[in-house]
C-alpha beads as a LAMMPS data file, in Angstrom:
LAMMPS data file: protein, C-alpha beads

328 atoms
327 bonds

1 atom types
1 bond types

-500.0 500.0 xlo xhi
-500.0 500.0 ylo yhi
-500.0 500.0 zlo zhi

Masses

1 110.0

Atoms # bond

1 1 1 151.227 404.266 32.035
2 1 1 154.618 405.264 33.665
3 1 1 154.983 408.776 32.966
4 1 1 157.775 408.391 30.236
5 1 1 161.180 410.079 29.831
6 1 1 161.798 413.022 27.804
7 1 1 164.721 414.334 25.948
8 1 1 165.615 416.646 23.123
9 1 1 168.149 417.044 20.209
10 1 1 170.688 419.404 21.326
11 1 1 170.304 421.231 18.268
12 1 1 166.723 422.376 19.812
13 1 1 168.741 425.248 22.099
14 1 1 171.137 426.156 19.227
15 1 1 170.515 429.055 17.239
16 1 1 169.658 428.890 12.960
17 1 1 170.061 429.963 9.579
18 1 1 168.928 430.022 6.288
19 1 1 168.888 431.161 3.014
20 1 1 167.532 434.315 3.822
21 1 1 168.541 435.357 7.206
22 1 1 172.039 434.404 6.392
23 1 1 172.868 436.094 9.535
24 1 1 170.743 433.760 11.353
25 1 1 168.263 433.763 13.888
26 1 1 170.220 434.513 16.936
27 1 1 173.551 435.669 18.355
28 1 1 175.853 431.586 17.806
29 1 1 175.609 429.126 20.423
30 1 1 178.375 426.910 21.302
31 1 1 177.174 423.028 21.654
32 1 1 178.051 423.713 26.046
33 1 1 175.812 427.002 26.392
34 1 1 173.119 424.756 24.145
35 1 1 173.641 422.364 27.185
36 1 1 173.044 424.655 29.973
37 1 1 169.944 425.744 28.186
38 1 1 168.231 422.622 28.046
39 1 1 168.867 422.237 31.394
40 1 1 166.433 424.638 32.484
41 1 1 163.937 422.692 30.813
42 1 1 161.153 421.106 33.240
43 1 1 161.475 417.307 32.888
44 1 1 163.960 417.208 30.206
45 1 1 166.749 414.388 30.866
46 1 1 167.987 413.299 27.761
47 1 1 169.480 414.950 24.784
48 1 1 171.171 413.865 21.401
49 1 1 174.018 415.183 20.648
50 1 1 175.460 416.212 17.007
51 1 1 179.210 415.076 16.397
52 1 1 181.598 417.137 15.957
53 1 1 180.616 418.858 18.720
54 1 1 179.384 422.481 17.229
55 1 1 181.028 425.736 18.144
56 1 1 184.545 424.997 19.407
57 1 1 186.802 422.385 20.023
58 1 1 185.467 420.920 22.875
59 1 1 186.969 417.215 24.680
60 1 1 184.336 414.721 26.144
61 1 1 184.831 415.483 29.608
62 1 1 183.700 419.093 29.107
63 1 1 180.931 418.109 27.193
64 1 1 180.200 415.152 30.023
65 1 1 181.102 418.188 32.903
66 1 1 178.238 420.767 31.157
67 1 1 175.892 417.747 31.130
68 1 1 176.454 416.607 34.701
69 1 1 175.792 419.818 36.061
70 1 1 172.799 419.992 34.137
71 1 1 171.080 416.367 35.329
72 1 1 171.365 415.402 31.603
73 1 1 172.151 412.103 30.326
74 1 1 172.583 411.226 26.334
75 1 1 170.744 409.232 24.441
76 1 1 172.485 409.108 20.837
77 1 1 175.487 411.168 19.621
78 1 1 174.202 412.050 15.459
79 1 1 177.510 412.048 12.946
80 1 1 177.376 414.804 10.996
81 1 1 177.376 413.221 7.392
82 1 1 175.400 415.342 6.017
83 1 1 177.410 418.828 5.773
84 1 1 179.474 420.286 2.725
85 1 1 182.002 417.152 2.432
86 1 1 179.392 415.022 1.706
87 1 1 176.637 417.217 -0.845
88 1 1 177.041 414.089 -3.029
89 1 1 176.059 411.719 -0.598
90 1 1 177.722 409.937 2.884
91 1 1 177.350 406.012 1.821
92 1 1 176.408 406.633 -1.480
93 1 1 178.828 409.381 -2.765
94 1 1 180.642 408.521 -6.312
95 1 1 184.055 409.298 -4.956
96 1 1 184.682 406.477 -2.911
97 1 1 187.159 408.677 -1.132
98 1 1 184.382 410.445 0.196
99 1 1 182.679 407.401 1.266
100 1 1 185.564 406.145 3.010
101 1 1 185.603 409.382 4.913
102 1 1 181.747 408.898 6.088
103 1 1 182.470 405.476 7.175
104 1 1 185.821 406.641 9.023
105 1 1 183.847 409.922 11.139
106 1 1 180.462 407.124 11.926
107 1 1 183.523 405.394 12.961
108 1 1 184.965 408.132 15.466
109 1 1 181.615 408.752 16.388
110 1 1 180.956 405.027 18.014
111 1 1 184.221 405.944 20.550
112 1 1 181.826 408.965 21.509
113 1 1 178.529 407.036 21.581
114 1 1 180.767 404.548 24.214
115 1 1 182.122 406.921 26.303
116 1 1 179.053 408.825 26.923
117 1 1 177.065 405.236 27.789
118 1 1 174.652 406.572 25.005
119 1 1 171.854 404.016 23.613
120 1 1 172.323 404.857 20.062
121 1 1 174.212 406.277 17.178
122 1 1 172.137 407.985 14.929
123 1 1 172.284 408.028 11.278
124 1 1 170.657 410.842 9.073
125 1 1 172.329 410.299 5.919
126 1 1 170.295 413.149 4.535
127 1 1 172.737 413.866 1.317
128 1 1 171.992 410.237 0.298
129 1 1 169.497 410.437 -2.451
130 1 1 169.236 411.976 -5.923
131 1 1 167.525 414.860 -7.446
132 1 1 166.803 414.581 -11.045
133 1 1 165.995 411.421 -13.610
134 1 1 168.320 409.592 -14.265
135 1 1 171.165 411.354 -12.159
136 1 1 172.189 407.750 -10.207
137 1 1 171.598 404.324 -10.845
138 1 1 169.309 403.128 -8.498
139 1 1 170.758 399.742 -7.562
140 1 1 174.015 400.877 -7.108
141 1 1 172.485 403.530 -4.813
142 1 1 170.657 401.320 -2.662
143 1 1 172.994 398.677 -2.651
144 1 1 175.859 401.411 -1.334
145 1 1 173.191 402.609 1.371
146 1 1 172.718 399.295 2.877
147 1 1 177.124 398.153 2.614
148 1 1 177.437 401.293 4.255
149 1 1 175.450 400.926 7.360
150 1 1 175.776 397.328 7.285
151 1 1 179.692 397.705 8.082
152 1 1 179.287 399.883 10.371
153 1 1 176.925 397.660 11.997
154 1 1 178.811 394.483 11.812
155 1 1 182.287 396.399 13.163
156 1 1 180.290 397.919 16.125
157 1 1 178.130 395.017 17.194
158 1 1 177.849 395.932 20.976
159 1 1 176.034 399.536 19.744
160 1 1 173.027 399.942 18.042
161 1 1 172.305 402.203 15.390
162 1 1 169.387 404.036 14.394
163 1 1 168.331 404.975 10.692
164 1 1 166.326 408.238 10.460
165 1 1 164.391 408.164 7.723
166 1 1 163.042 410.751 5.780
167 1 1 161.069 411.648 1.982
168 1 1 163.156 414.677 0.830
169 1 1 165.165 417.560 1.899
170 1 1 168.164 418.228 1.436
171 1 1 167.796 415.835 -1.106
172 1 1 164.882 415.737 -3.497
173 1 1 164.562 412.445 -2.568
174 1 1 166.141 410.475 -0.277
175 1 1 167.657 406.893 -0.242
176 1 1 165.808 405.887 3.466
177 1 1 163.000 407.881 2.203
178 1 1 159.616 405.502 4.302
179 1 1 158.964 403.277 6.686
180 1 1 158.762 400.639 4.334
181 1 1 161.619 401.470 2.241
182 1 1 163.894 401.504 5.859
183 1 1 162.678 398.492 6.935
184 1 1 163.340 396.276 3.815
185 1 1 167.218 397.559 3.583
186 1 1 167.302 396.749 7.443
187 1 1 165.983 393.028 6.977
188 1 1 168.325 392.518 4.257
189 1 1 171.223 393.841 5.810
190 1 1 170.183 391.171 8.552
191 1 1 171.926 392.240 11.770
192 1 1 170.091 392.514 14.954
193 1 1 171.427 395.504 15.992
194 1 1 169.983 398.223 13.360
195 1 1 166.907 399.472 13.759
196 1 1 164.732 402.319 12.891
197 1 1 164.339 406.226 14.467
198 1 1 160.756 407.218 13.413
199 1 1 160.403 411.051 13.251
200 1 1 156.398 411.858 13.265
201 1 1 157.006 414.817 11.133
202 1 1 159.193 412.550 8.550
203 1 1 156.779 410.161 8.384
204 1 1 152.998 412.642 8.183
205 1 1 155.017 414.774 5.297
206 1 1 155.848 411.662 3.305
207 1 1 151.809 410.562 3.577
208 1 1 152.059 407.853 6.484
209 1 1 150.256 407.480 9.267
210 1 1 152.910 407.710 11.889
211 1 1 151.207 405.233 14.376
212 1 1 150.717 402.813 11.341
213 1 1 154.794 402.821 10.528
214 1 1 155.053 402.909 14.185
215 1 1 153.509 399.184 14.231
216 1 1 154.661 398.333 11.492
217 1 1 158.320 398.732 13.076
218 1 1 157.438 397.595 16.306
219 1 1 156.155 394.251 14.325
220 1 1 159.934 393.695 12.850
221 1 1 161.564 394.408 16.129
222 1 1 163.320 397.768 14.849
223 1 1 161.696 400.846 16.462
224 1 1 164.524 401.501 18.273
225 1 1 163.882 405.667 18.727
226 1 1 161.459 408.282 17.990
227 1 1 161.091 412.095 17.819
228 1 1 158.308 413.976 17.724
229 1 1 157.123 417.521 16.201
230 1 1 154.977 418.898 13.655
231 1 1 154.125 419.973 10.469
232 1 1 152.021 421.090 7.769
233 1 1 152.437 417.578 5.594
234 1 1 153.877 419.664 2.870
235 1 1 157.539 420.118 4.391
236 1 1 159.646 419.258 7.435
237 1 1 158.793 422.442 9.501
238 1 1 159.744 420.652 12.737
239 1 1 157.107 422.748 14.671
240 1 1 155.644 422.184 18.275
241 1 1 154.574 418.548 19.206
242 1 1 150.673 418.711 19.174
243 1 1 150.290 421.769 17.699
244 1 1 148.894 420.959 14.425
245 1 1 147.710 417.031 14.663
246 1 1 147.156 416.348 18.421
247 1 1 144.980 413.385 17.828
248 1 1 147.187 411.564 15.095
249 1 1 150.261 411.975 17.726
250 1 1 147.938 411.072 20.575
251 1 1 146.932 407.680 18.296
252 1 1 151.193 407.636 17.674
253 1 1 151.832 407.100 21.610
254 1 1 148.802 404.725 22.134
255 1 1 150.318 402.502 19.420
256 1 1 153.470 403.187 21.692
257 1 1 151.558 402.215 24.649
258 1 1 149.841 399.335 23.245
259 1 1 153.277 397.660 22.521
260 1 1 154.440 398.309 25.830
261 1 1 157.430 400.405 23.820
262 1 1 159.399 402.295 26.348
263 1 1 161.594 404.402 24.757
264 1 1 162.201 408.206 25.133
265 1 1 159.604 410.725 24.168
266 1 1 162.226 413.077 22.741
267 1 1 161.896 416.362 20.850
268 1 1 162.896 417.303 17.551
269 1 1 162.064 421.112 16.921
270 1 1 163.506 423.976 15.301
271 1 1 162.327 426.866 17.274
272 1 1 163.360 429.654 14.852
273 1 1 162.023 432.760 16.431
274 1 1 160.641 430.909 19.801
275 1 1 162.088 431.045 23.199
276 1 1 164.021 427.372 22.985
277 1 1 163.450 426.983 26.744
278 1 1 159.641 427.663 26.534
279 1 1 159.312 426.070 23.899
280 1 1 160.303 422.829 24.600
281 1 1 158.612 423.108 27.938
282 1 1 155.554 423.700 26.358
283 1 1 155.972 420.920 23.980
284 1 1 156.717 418.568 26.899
285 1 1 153.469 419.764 28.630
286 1 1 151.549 418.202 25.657
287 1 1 153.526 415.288 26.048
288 1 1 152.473 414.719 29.575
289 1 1 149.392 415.243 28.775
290 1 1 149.099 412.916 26.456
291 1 1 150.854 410.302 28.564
292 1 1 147.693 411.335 31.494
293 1 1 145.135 410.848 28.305
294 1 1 146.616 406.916 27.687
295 1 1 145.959 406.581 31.067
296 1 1 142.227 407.908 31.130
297 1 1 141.748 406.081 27.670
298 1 1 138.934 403.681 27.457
299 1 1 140.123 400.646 26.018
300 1 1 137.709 398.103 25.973
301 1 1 135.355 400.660 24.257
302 1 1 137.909 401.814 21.927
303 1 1 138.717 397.736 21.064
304 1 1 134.737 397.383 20.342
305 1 1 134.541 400.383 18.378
306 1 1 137.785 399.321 16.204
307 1 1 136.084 395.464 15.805
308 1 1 133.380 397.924 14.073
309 1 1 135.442 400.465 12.408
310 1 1 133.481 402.707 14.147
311 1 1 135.191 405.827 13.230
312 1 1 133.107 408.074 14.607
313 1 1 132.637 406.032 18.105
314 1 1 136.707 405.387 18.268
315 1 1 137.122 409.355 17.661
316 1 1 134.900 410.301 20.434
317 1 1 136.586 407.716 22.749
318 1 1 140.067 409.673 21.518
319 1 1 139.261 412.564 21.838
320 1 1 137.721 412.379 25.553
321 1 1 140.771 410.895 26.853
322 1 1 142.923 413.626 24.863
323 1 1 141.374 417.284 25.519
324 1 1 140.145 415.787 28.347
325 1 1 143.689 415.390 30.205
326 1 1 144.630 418.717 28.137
327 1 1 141.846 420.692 30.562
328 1 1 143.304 419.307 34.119

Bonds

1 1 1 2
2 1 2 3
3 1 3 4
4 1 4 5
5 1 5 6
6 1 6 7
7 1 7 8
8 1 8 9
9 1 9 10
10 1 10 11
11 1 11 12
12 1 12 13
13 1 13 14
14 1 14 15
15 1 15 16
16 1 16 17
17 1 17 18
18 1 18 19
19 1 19 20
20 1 20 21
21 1 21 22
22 1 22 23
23 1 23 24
24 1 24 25
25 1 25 26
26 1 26 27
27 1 27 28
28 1 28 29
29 1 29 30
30 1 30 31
31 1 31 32
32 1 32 33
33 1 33 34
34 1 34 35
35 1 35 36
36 1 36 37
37 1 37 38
38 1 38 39
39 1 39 40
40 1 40 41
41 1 41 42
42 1 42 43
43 1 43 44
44 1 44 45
45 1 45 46
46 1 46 47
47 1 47 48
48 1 48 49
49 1 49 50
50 1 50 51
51 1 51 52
52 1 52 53
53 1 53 54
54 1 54 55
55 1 55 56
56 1 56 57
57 1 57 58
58 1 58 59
59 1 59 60
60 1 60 61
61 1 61 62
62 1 62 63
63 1 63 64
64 1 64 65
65 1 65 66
66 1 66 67
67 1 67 68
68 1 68 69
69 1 69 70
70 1 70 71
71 1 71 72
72 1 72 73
73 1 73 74
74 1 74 75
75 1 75 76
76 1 76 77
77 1 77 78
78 1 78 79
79 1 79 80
80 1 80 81
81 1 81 82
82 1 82 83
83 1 83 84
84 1 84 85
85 1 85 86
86 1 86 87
87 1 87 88
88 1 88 89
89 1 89 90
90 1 90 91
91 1 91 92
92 1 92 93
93 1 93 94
94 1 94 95
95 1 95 96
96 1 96 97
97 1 97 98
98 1 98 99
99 1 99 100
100 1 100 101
101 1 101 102
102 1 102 103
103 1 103 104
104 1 104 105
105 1 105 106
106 1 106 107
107 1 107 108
108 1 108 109
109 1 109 110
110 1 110 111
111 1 111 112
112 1 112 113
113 1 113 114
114 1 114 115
115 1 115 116
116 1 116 117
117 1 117 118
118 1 118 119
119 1 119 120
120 1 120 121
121 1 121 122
122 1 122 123
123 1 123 124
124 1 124 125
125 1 125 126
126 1 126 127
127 1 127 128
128 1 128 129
129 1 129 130
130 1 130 131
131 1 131 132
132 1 132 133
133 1 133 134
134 1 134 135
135 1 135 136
136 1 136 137
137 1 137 138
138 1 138 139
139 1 139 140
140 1 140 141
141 1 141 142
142 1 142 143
143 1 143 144
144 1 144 145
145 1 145 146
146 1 146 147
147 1 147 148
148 1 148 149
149 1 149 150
150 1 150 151
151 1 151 152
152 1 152 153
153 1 153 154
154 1 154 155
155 1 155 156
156 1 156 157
157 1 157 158
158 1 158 159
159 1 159 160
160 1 160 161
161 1 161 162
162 1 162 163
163 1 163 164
164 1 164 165
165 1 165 166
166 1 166 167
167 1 167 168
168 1 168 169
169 1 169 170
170 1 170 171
171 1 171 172
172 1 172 173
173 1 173 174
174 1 174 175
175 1 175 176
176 1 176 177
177 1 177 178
178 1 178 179
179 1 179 180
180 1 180 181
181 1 181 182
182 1 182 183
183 1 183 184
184 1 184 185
185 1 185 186
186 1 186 187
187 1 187 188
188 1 188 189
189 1 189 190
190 1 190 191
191 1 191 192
192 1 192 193
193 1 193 194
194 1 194 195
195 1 195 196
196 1 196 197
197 1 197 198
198 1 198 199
199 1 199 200
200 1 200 201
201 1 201 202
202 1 202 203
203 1 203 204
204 1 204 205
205 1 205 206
206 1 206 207
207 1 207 208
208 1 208 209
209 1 209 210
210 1 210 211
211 1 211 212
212 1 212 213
213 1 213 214
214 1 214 215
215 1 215 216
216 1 216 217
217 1 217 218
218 1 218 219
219 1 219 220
220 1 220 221
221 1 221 222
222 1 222 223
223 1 223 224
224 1 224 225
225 1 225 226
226 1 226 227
227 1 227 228
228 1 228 229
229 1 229 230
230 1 230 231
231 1 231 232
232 1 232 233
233 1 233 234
234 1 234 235
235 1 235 236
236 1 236 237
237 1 237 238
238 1 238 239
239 1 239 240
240 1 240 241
241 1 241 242
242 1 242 243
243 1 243 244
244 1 244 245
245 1 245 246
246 1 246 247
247 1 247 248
248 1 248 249
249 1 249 250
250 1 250 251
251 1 251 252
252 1 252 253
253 1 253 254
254 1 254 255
255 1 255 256
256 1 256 257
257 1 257 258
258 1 258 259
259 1 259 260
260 1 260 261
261 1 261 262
262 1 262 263
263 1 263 264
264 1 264 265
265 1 265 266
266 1 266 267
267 1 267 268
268 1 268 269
269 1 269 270
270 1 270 271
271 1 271 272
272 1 272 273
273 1 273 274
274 1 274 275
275 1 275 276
276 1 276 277
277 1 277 278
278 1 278 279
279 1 279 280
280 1 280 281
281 1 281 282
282 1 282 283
283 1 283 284
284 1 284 285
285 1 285 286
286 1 286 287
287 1 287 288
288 1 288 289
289 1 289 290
290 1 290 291
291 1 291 292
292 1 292 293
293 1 293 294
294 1 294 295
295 1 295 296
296 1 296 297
297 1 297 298
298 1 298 299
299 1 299 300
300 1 300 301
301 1 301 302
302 1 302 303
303 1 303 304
304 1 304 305
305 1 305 306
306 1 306 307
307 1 307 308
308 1 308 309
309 1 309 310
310 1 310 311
311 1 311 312
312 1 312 313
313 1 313 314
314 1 314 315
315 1 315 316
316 1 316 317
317 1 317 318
318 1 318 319
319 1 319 320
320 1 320 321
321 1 321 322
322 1 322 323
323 1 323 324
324 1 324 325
325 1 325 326
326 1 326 327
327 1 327 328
């Protein structure tokens, strides 16, 4: 296959905190010095970029100047609609105030999308959702998730936008919580240009087989993005591509393959205590590895051991192409 591109969420070079290193995990990062540390990263071209820009006041063209001199292109600019203004909820907040507010920043963030030739805006409307029984009424929840994006949408038709879904966190559960789920508000909505970004990690913790919901939006026309990472199924850890389920990602890009998808292979780790650099280099090494495995991949003996359900057979056939290009 062509060897694909690769990119990274800015946020992968920034540094983090939680509720118990309130301090955080390293000395702050401004959203340019985040910039000029991806750019040491072999084979890295792309990067999404959260809006407001993080760590100063910073214009465009300084943003564009630290990614020019870095070989770096962008591939979605993310809204932040998921900080403290919006605990309640972006689209689906009660205060309509609030909503109004979401819409108005997605708005700001299209200008920013345009100006950086970017393929995508990215929604991750991660306060949308509920916690407890009977906190929301579920029809007025969904029906504000899909009039929110569905504006948006229909006042922006020359961009696309991306939903990320995801089961829980920050909210217990949220609104674009599957595959399935995403999907169905996307068909009703009805506008070409809104499509899906499937996160592997979202979709193993929430039970799915990622290259299953990969098809699945691939066969509706809406995989329009993906990122990749890993986890332990039990909670977004956002850990090193391949380092935990190498084969299920491996069958993730042959679906990929298979549909002739061309996308970006892009990165969406939280390297805590890791070197960010090494890190995502390392992570990209799997990737290209994986690409060389597609390559090496027998298909006609995979086809007549998946006419069989030979699970055993189609392993085998896997897993040679995989480890195999992991050894050269």
């Amino acid at each position: 296959m062509t060897t694909p591109r690769f990119g990274a969420g800015i946020w992968h070079f920034a540094t983090y905190l939680d509720r118990y290193a309130t301090d955080g995990y390293g000395v702050p990062r401004n959203i340019i010095e985040a910039i000029d540390l991806a750019g040491q990263v072999r084979d890295l071209s792309v990067v999404d970029l959260n809006w407001p820009y993080f760590g100063g006041r910073f214009s465009d063209t300084q943003i564009k100047e630290a990614l020019d001199r870095n070989n770096l292109k962008v591939i979605g600019i993310t809204p932040e609609i998921y900080t403290r203004d919006f605990v309640k909820g972006a689209f689906t907040n009660p205060d309509a105030g609030i909503r109004r507010k979401a819409h108005e920043l997605i708005t700001a963030a299209c200008d920013v999308v345009r100006y950086h030739k970017a393929d995508y805006v990215k929604l991750w409307p991660g306060q949308d959702g509920w916690d407890y029984p009977f906190q929301v009424d579920y029809s007025t929840q969904w029906q504000r998730s899909l009039d929110g994006v569905g504006q948006l949408a229909s006042e922006n038709p020359d961009l696309k936008f991306v939903i990320e879904y995801k089961p829980r966190e920050p909210r217990v559960r949220m609104s674009f919580g599957s595959v399935a789920r995403t999907i169905l508000g996307i068909e009703k909505i009805g506008l070409p240009n809104i499509g899906i970004l499937l996160d592997f990690g979202h979709a193993i913790m929430g039970g799915e087989s990622a290259a299953d919901s990969a098809q699945l939006a691939i066969d509706y026309g809406r995989l329009f993005g993906m990122d990749v990472n890993d986890n332990y199924r039990s909670w977004d850890d956002d850990l090193v591509a391949g380092s935990l389920h190498p084969i299920e990602l491996f069958e993730f890009f042959h679906v990929l393959k298979k549909n002739k998808w061309e996308g970006v292979w892009q990165l969406d780790q939280f390297p805590f205590r890791e070197d960010s650099v090494a890190t995502a280099t390392h992570a990209i090494d799997f990737l290209k590895a994986a690409a060389k495995g597609l390559d090496t991949l027998d298909e006609d003996a995979l086809r007549e051991a998946q006419s069989r359900h030979d699970a055993i057979g189609a392993l085998k056939i896997a897993q040679k192409a995989l480890f195999g290009a992991m050894g050269d």
